[in-house]
VEXDREN-2710 file (C-alpha; in Angstrom, 1 decimal):
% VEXDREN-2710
k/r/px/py/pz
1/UNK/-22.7/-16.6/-34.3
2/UNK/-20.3/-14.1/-35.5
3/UNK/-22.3/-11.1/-34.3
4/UNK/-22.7/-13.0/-31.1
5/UNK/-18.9/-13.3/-31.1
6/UNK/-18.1/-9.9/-31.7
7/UNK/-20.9/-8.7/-28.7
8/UNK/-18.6/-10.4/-26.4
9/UNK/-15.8/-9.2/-27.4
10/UNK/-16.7/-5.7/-27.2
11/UNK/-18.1/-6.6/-23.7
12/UNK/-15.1/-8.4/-22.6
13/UNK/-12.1/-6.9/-23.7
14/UNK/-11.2/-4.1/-22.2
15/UNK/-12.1/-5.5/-18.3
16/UNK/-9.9/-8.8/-20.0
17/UNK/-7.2/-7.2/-20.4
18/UNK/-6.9/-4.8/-16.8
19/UNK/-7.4/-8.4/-15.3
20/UNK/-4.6/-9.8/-16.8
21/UNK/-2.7/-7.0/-16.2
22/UNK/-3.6/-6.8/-12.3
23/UNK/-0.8/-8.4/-10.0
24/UNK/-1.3/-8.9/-6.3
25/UNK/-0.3/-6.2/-3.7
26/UNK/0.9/-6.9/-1.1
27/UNK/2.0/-10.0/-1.4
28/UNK/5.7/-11.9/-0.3
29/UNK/7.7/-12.4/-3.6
30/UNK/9.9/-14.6/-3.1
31/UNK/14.4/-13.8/-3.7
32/UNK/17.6/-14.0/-2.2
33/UNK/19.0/-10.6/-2.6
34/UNK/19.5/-7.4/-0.7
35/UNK/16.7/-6.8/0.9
36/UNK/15.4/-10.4/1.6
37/UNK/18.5/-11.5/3.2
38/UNK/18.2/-8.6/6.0
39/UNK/16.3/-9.4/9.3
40/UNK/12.9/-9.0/9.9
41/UNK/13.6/-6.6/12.9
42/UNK/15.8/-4.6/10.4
43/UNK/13.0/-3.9/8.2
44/UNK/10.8/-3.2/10.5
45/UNK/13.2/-0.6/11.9
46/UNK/13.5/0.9/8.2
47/UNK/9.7/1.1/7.7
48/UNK/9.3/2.7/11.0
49/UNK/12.2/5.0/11.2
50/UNK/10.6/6.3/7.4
51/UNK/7.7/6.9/8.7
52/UNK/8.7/9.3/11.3
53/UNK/11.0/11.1/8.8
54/UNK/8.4/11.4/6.8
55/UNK/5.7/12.9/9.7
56/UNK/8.6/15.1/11.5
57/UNK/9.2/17.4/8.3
58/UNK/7.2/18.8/5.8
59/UNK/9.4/19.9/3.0
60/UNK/9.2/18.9/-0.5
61/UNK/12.8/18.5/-1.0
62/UNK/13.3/16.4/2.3
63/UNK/10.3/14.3/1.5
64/UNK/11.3/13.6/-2.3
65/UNK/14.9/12.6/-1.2
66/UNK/13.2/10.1/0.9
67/UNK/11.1/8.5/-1.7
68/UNK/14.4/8.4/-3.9
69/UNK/16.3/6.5/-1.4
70/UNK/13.3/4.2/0.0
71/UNK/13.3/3.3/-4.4
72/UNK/16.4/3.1/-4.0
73/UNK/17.2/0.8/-1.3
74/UNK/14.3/-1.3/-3.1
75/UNK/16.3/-1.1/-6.4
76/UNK/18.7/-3.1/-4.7
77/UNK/16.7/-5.7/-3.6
78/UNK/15.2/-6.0/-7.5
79/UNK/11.6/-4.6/-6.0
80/UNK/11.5/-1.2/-7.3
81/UNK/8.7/-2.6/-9.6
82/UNK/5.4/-3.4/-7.3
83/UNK/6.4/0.2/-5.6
84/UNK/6.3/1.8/-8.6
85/UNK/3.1/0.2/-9.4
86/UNK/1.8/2.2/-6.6
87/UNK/2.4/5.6/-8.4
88/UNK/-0.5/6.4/-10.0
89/UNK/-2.4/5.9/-6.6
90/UNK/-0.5/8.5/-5.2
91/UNK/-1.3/10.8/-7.9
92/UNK/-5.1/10.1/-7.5
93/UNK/-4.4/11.0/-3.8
94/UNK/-2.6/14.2/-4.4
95/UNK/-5.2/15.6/-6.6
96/UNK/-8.1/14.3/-4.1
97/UNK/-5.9/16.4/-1.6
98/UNK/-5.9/19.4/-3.8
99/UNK/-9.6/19.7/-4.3
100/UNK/-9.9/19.1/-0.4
101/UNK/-7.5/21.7/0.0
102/UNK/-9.4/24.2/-2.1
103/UNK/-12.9/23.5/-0.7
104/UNK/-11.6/24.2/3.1
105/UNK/-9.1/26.2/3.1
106/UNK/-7.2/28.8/0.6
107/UNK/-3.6/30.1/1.0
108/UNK/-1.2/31.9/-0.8
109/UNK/-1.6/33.3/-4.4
110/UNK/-4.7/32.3/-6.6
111/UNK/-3.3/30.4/-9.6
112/UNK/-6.6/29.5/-11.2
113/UNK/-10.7/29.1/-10.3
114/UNK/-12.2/25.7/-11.0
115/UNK/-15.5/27.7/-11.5
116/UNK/-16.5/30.9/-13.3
117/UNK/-16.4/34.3/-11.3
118/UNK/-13.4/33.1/-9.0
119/UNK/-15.2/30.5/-6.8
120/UNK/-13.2/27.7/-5.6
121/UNK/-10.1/29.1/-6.4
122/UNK/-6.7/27.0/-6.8
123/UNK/-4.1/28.8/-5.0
124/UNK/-0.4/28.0/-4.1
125/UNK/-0.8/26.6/-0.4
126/UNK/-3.3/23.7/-1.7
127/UNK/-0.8/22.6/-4.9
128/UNK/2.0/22.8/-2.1
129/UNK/0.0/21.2/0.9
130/UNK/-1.1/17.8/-1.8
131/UNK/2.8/17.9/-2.7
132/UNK/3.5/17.7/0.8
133/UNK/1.1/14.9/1.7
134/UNK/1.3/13.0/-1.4
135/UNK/5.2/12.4/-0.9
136/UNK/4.1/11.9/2.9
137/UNK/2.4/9.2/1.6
138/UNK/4.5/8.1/-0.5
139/UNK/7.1/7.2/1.7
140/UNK/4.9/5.4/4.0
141/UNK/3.6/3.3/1.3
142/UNK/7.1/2.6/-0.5
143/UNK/8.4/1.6/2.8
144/UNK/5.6/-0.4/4.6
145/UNK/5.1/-2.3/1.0
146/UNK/8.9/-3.0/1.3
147/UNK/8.8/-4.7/4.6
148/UNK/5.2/-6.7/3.6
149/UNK/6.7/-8.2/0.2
150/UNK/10.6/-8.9/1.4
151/UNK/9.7/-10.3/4.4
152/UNK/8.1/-14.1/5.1
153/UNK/4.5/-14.0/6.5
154/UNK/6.4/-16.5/9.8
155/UNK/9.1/-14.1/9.3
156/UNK/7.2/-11.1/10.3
157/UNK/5.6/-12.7/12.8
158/UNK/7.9/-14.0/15.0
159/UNK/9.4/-10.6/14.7
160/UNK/6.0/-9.0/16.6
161/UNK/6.6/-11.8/19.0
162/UNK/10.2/-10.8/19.9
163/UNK/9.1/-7.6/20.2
164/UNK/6.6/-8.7/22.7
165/UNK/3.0/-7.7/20.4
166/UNK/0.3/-9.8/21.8
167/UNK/0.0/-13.1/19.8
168/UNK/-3.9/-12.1/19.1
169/UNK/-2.7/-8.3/17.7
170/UNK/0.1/-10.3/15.8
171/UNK/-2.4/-12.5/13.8
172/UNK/-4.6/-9.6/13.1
173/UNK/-1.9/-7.7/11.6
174/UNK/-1.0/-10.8/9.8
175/UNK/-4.6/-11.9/8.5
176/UNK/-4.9/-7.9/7.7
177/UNK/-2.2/-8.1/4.9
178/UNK/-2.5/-11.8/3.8
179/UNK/-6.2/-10.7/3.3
180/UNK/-5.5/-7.7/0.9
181/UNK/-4.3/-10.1/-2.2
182/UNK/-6.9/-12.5/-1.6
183/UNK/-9.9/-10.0/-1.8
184/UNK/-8.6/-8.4/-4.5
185/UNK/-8.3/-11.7/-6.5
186/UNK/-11.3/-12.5/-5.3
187/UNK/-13.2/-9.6/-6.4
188/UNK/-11.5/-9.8/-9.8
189/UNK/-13.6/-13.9/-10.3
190/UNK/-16.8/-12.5/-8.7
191/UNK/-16.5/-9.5/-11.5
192/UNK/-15.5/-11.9/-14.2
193/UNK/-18.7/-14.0/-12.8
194/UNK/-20.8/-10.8/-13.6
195/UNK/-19.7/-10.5/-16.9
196/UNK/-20.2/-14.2/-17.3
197/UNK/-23.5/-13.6/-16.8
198/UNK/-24.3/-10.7/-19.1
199/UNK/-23.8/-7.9/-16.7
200/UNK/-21.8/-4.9/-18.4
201/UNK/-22.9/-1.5/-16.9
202/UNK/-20.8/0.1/-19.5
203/UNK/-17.6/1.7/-19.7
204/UNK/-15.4/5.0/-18.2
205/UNK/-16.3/6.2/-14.8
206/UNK/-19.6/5.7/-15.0
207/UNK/-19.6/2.3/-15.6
208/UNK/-17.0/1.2/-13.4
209/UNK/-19.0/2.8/-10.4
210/UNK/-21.9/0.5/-11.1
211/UNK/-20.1/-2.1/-11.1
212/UNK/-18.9/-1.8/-7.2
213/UNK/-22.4/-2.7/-5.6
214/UNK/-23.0/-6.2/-7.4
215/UNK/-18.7/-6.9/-6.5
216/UNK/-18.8/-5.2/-3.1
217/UNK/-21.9/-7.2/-1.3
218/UNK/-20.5/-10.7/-2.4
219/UNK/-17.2/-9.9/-1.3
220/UNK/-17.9/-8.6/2.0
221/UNK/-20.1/-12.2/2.7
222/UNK/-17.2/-14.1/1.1
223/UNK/-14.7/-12.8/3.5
224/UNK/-16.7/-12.4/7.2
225/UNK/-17.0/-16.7/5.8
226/UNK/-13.6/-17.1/5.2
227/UNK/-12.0/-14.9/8.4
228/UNK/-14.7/-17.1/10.5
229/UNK/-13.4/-20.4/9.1
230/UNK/-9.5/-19.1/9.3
231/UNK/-10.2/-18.6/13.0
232/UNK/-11.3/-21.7/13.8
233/UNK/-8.4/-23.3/11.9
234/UNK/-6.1/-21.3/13.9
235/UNK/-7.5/-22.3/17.4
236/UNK/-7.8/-26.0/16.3
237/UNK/-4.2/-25.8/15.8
238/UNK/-3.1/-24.2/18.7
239/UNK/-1.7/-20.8/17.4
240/UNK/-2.2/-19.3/21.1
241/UNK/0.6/-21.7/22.4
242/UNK/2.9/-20.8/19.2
243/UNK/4.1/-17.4/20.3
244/UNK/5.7/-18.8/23.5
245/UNK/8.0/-20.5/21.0
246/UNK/10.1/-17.7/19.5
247/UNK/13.1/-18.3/16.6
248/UNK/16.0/-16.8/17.7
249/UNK/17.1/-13.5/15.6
250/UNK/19.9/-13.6/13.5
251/UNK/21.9/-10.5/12.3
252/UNK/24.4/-9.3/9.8
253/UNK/26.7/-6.5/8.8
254/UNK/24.3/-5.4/6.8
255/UNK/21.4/-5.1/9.3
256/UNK/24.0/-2.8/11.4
257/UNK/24.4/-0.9/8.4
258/UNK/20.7/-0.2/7.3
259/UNK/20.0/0.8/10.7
260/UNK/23.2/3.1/11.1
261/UNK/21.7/4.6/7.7
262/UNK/18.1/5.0/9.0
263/UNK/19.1/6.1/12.2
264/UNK/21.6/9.2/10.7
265/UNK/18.1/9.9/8.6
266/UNK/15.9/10.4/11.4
267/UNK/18.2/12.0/13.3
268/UNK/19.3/14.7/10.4
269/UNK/15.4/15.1/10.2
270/UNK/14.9/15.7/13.4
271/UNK/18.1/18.1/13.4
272/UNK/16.9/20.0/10.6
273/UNK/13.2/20.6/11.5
274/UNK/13.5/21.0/15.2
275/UNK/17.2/22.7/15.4
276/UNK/17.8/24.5/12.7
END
């Protein structure tokens, strides 16, 4: 008994313990601060108008005083901590980016070779261009995350309602987001079910790439069933009539604020990369 104790342990612990760790993405948490109390339309405006900023200029400087603010303006609303949970994404992006960077195209001065005799050399223009995209992408994330987990699911969508989005395009959007938490908490029981089971591949890389074909296939059944049963909930209960009844929008000083703010972003942005 106790060797078969300690077996399972060893198998157990350390996918135990990244479980319980794990916290959903993009999902609504609920408050009453800052950011929750601003309109709907208001933070789509904000994750919009970032987005732009963020494609119309390509310096470093620009792009990292973006990702302060968007923290910033997060801080505010106490949800600085699911962005910042997204950080070490972006670092596995920007160093994907560099070795794409180096195996198409080479600028600037060689810093170092990632193989003997100078092949596949690391030069300036590939640590600046991953820089560049991974702030990109930072921004985009930081502030479309924003928007997903301030804002009420009916919130949002009556928003793409009053800005006339097709009812059917709405729900897709919607069903895209709400499904993102729910496959990854389902994915997270059908790997516990594995392990259950006695399947343990092993660990580091290795291991955890073996693991994605007995997780992946279930999960892709489980969720073409539940998206076909969601469907037919949603026609039984006459979702195609609901966006012909449209809540009213209510503003505040604050919405005129954050958009004045955005707005004198963009537009220095804009002014700076196109004028200047």
């Amino acid at each position: 008994m106790r060797t078969g104790s300690s077996r399972w342990k060893r198998v157990k612990s350390p996918l135990s313990a990244e479980v319980s760790e794990m916290e959903d993405i993009m999902q609504y948490i609920p408050g009453n601060r800052f950011v929750h109390r601003l309109s709907p339309m208001t933070k789509i405006f904000f994750a919009v108008g970032m987005m732009f900023a963020a494609i119309f200029t390509s310096d470093p400087l620009l792009l990292s005083a973006m990702v302060v603010f968007v923290l910033l303006f997060a801080g505010i609303g106490g949800l600085v901590k699911p962005l910042i949970r997204q950080v070490p994404l972006l670092i596995i992006l920007g160093l994907a980016l560099v070795v794409l960077t180096v195996l198409t195209s080479a600028s600037g001065d060689v810093l170092f070779a990632l193989l003997p005799n100078g092949m596949l050399p690391v030069t300036t223009g590939a640590i600046m261009f991953a820089v560049q995209m991974a702030l990109r992408f930072a921004v985009l994330i930081f502030s479309f995350q924003l928007l997903v987990i301030s804002t009420q699911p009916r919130d949002l969508v009556n928003a793409l309602y009053t800005l006339r989005i097709p009812g059917d395009y709405a729900l897709m959007f919607l069903i895209a987001i709400r499904f993102i938490p729910t496959l990854q908490r389902e994915g997270v029981r059908i790997n516990e079910a594995q392990l259950s089971r006695g399947y343990f591949p092993g660990g580091g890389i290795v291991g955890k790439l073996k693991q994605l074909g007995p997780v992946m296939l279930p999960l892709m059944l489980n969720s073409l069933a539940k998206a076909d049963t969601l469907g037919l909930t949603i026609d039984m209960r006459g979702y195609r009539k609901a966006s012909e009844h449209r809540r009213k929008m209510v503003y505040h000083a604050a919405d005129f604020v954050t958009v004045l703010i955005v707005a004198a972003i963009l537009a220095g942005i804009v002014y700076v990369t196109f004028v200047l």
